[in-house]
N, C-alpha and C positions, 0 to 999 in steps of 0.2 A: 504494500500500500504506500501510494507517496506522502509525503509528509505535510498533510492536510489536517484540519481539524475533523475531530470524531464527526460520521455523519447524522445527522439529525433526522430522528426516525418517529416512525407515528403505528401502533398497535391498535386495526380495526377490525371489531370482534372481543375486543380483550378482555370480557367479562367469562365468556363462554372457556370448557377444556382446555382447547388448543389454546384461545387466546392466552390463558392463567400459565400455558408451558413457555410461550413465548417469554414470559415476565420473568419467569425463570432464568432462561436461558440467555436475555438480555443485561441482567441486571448489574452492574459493574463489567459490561460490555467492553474494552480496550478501544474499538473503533464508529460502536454506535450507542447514542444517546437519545434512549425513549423520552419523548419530550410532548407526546400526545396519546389519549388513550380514548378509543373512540369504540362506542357500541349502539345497541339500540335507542330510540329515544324512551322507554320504559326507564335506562340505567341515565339519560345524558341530563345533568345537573346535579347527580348527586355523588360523594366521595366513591374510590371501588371500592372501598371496604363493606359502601354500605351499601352500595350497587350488586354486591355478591353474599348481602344477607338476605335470607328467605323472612318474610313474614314472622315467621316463630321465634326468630334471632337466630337461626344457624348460619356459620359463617361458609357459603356453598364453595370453600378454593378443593379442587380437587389433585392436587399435587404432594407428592411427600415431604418436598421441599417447604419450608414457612413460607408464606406471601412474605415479598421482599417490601422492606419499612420505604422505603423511599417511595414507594406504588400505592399503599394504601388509602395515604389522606390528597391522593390527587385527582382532580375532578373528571371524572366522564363526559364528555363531547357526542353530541349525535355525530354517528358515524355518516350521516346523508347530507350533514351539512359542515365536515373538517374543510378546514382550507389549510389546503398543503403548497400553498406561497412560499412560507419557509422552511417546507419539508423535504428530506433528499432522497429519502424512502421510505415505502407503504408497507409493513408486515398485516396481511390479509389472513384472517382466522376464521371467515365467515363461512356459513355453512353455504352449501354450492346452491340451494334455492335462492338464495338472496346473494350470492356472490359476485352474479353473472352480470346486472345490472349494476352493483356499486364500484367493481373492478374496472369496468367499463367507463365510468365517471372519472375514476382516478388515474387510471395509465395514460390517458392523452397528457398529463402535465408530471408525474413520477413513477420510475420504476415500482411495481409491485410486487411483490415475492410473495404466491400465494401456498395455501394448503389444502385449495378447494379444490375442487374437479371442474371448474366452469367453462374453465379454455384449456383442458389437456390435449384434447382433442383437435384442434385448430392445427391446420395446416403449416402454419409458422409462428408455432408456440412450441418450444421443446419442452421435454417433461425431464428435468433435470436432477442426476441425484447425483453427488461429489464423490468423485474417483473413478464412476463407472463413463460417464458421457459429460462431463463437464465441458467439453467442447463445444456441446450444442448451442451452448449458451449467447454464439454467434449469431443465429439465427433470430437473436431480435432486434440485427438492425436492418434485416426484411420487416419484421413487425414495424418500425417506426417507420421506413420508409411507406412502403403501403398505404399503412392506417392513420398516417399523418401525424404521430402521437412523441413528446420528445419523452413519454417513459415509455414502458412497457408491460406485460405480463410473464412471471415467470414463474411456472405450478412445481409443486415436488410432487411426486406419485401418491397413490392409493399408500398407505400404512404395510400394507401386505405384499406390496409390490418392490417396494424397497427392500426388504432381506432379500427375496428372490433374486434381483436381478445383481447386485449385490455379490451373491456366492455363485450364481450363472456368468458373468461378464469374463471371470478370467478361464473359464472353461472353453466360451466361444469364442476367446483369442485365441486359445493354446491347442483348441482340438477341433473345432467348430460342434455346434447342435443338430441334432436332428430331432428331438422330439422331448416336450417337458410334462411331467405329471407332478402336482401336485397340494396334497392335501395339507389346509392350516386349522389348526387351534389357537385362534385370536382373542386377545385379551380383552375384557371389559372393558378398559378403557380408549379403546378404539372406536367404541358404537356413544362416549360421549356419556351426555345423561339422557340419553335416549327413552323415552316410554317403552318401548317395545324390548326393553333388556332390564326386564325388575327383577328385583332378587328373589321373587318365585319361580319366573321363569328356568333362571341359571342354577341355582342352588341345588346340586345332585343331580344335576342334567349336563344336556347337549346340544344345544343350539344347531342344528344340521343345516341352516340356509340365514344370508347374509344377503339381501336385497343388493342387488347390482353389482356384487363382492367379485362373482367371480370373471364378468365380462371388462371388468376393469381390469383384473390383473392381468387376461390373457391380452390385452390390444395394448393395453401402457407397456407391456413386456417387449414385445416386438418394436413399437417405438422407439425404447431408450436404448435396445439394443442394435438397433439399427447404425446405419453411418448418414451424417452427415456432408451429402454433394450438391456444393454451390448451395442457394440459399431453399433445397430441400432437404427433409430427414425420408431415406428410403429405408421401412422399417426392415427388420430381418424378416424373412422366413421362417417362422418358428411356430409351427402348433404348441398348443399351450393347452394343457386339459389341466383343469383348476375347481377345489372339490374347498367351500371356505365355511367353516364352523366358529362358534364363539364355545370359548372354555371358562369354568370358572379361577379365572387368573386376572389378576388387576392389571400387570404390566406386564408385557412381551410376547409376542407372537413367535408363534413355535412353527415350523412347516417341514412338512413332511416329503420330500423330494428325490424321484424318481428321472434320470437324464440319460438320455442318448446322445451318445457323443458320433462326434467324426468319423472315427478312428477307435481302433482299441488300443489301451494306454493301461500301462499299471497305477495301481491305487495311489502309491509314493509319488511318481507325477502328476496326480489331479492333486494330490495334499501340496504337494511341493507348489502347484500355481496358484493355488487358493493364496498360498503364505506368503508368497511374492506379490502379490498383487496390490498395483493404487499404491506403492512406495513413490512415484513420480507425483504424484497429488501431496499424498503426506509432507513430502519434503517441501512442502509451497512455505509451510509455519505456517498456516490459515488458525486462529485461535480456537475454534472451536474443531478441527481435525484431530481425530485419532491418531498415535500413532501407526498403527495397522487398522486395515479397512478388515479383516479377515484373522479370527483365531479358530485353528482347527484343533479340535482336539481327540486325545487317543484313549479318553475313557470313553466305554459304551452306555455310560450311564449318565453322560452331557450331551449335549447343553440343556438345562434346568431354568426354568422362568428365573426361578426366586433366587436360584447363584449365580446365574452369568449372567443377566439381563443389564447387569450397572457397568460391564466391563468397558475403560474407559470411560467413566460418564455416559453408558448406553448408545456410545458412537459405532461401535466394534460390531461385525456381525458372529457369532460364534456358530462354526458347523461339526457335527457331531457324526457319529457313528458313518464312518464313508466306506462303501461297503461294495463288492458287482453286484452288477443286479442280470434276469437273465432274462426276460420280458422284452426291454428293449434294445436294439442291438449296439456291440458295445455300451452297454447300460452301467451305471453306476448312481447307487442311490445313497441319501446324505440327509441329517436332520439338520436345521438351521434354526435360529434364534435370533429376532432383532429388535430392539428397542422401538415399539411402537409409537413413543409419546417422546421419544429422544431424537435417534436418525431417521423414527420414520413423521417427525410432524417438526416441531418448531424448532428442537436446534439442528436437526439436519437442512431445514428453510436457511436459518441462520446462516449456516455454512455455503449454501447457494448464495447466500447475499454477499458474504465474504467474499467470496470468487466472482462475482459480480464486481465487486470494486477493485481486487487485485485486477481484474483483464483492464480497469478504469471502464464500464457499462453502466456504473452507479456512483 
């Protein structure tokens, strides 16, 4: 980063899950300074502290972490009417109903770094996760040219989609894909304070279906695995059969993965590229990067939600039991673990944002 002052950022959404991780993951920030905190007009005029107590006095933060003191007694802004005059960046936390329309308001005048699904899909919107495609990241000054806008839009994946491609990327450098299956157990806190996930439902159960869960993860897969050419992204080739459950687990999504490679290859070199992998990223110093994007490990009884999930600050993807498989040709199958509410939501954003200003985009 050149030696500029910290960017001045503005948290829209910031009452709801994600937005609460954002606050987190920003707070004594090195190169950005939340200096706006904007949500619905229900929360805008009154402190967040109070903006995120229910009725009864419960205080709704859903984090492990304390709400950070510097966030609490600062006032809430509607979020439909911030003016980002003096703003240099948009952290967007809103859910993708209502995302679509305010995102839209905002990127003609500041970059956005969202967590929504509203523009993943856009033809010159990359869906960006750091170390796998951060390259893509090019692709939005198609987006300004175009759309006439001097910011932009730029999505991180589906939650689930992010370990995936994650522990997939240095497979399909080193051996290429033929063919991906696989099944998650996803954490509570992935589906939010959703209605439709009360602790009746989960409690001793199995959630078998995840609204939209699994068409996201096969088309965003292909996407970010894709290259790159001139100002398009041509996704891979890659069937993707995607089976998405919710488990009764607060934090990390676990996935269960089955891959057909290129080539047949011994176990020791798929472990060996997992572990090398995204060293050329790491080395950036970006503040919130892991130093490994990838820890494989050689017990058959990891990776575990509640032991590996914090590994690095839940930056790290952890893959487990790597194993042939005999199903698919040259088949090799592998359990994964990744911080749902860490790399895969707001500080993993974070870290798009960082590298958004390292290339100088932001």
């Amino acid at each position: 980063m050149e030696d500029n002052p910290r960017r001045r950022v503005a948290v829209v959404g910031a009452t709801g899950v994600a937005g609460q991780q954002f606050l987190v993951s920003l707070q004594d920030h090195p190169w950005f300074e939340v200096v706006a905190l904007a949500a619905s007009p229900k929360s805008a005029g009154k402190t967040y502290r109070k903006a995120i107590t229910s009725e009864a006095g419960q205080l709704r933060w859903g984090c492990e972490e304390p709400l950070p003191a510097g966030f609490a007694e600062r006032e809430v802004v509607d979020a439909q009417h911030l003016d980002v005059s003096d703003i240099d960046l948009v952290f967007s936390a809103v859910e993708s109903d209502s995302a679509r329309a305010l995102e839209e308001k905002l990127a003609p005048e500041v970059p956005v770094i969202s967590t929504s699904s509203a523009f993943r899909y856009e033809a010159d919107v990359p869906i960006v996760v750091p170390g796998v495609n951060h390259d893509h990241v090019a692709l939005v000054k198609r987006q300004q040219r175009e759309r006439g806008w001097k910011g932009f839009v730029l999505p991180i994946p589906n939650c689930t989609t992010t370990g995936l491609v994650v522990a997939l990327a240095p497979l399909a450098q080193a051996f290429g894909l033929t063919a991906v299956v696989m099944t998650s157990m996803q954490a509570l806190s992935g589906a939010g304070r959703s209605p439709g996930v009360i602790a009746l439902d989960v409690l001793d159960n199995v959630i078998p279906y995840i609204p939209k869960e699994e068409e996201k993860v096969q088309s965003e897969t292909s996407k970010i695995l894709g290259k790159l050419e001139g100002d398009e992204i041509v996704p891979l080739d890659l069937p993707v059969s995607a089976t998405c459950t919710r488990v009764n687990v607060r934090d990390g999504h676990t996935e269960a993965v089955t891959v057909g490679l290129g080539s047949a290859v011994e176990l020791a070199a798929v472990a060996e590229a997992m572990r090398g992998f995204g060293h050329e990223f790491t080395s950036l110093g970006l503040p919130s990067s892991p130093p490994n994007l990838i820890e494989v490990s050689g017990d058959p009884y990891r990776p575990q939600p509640r032991i590996d999930r914090y590994l690095n600050d839940g930056m790290t993807t952890v893959v487990g039991r790597l194993r042939e498989d005999v199903v698919l040709g040259n088949g090799v199958r592998f359990v994964l673990l990744s911080h749902n509410t860490k790399m895969g939501a707001a500080k993993g954003a974070t870290l798009v944002a960082e590298y958004a200003v390292h290339q100088g985009l932001a």
